[in-house]
C-alpha angles and dihedrals in degrees: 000000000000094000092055094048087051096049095056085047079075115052089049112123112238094220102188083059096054100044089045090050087052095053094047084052090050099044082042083059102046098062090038090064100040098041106025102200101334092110091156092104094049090057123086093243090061092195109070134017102239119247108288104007119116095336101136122271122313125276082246088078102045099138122204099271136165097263130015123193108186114184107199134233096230098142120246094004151059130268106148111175124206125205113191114170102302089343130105126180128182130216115197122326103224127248123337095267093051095065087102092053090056097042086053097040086058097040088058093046091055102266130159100133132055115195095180129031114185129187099192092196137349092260111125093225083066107035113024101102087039095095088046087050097047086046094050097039138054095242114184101202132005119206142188150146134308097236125183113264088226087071103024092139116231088210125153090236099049095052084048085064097048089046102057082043086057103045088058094055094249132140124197133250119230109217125203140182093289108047127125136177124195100215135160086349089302140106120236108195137196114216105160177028084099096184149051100252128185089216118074083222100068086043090066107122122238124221135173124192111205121190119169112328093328123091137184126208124205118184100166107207086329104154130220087268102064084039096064084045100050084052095050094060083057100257114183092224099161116128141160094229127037122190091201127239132272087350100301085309108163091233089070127053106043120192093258089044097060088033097064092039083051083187121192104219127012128211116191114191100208131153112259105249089002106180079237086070088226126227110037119243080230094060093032085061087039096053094050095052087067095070088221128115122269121202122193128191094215087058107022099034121217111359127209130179129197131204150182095193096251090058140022127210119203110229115186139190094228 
């Protein structure tokens, strides 16, 4: 008789357990469906998601979509890669001593042409591996910004650039508000800078690449500034990603600025422990007030972001 008691000691349900489990799962499913992935205002923080929680599913699934937009990890500075079809263009190539980063990152994506080579401003964080990168690679146009002769800086940095530009036998193309290329089925637009500025900032181009339904903004260090102004002259800057200005910096995004992209999803390249400190406490609140996911590359590695033009999907290094 005592085994039997015991026995039916175990097939009793523990209700309690059962009730509490189903109000974890609900509660699971609630935020899920409300904030997606953007889990930085539920912990305590309250500012960052911390390296390798709820940042989208590892490199090692990227699968062989349509369009890829990869932002590199290459420290404090930009490098952003997009595959379109057979097309790759490359914005920016980090500081001077991350040329080697980007050679190798596009080595290991497949890479052996560039179509398209974009500086997207003077600023040795954006274009200084550019010169190593149009040496190593058969790059097809290099393009940059009309800047006023009156700042054009006589870096280093910068005549590296011309130089490799030179020995391949390339020009550049200067791009203005306007411009458009037809690429790997997709539009790359120009939309500013839309004014002559005395600050190579506000000169960064702006550029959005649009495939399907799903669209991507780059404003290089552009400021709030160019940015009201860039909104004045009727720029459609909406866009489902935004890789954020001048490295989450409080002089750029500005409330009306994010407000009228009404992006989706927001990627900031930015240096882990910059002396910047990068990004600002002011964009990190503004940005989660948005409700929408924030991916950094000091915390999340290399992003990449895959599309069909309908969807996107969010890879990340850790």
């Amino acid at each position: 008789m005592a085994k039997k008691k015991r026995r039916k000691q175990k097939q009793k349900i523990n209700w309690s357990v059962v009730i509490a489990a189903a109000i974890l799962l609900s509660a699971f499913a609630v935020v899920t469906l409300f904030n997606g992935k953007d889990w930085s205002k539920w912990l305590p923080s309250g500012d960052s998601l911390p390296s390798g929680m709820f940042t989208g599913s590892s490199l090692d699934d990227v699968p062989d979509a349509d369009v890829l937009v990869h932002y590199i990890d290459v420290g404090q500075g930009d490098s952003m890669l997009i595959q379109a079809g057979d097309a790759n263009i490359l914005i920016d190539a980090g500081e001077n001593d991350k040329a080697g980063e980007v050679v190798a990152y596009l080595n290991s994506v497949g890479v052996e042409t560039l179509d398209m080579v974009v500086g997207s401003h003077p600023h040795s964080d954006h274009i200084g591996g550019l010169d190593v990168v149009i040496d190593t690679f058969d790059v097809k146009q290099v393009i940059m910004g009309d800047v006023p002769k009156a700042i054009i800086p006589t870096t280093r940095t910068y005549t590296d650039v011309l130089q490799a530009v030179k020995n391949k036998g390339l020009t550049i193309t200067l791009a203005h508000p306007g411009d458009s290329y037809e690429i790997g089925g997709g539009t790359l637009s120009v939309l500013g800078p839309v004014e002559d500025y005395d600050d190579l900032n506000d000169t960064s181009l702006v550029m959005k690449f649009t495939y399907g339904d799903v669209s991507f903004l780059f404003t290089g260090d552009q400021e709030a500034g160019a940015e009201k102004d860039l909104l004045n002259s009727g720029a459609d800057v909406s866009a489902t990603v935004l890789k954020v200005g001048h490295h989450g910096s409080s002089t750029s995004s500005s409330e009306e600025f994010l407000a009228a992209v009404s992006a989706k999803c927001y990627v900031i390249e930015v240096g882990e422990g910059n002396k910047y400190n990068h990004p600002h406490a002011e964009i990190r609140e503004k940005l989660r007030n948005t409700g929408k996911p924030v991916y950094r590359t000091d915390l999340n590695g290399d992003i990449v972001i895959a599309t069909d033009g309908k969807t996107f999907d969010v890879y990340t290094g850790k």
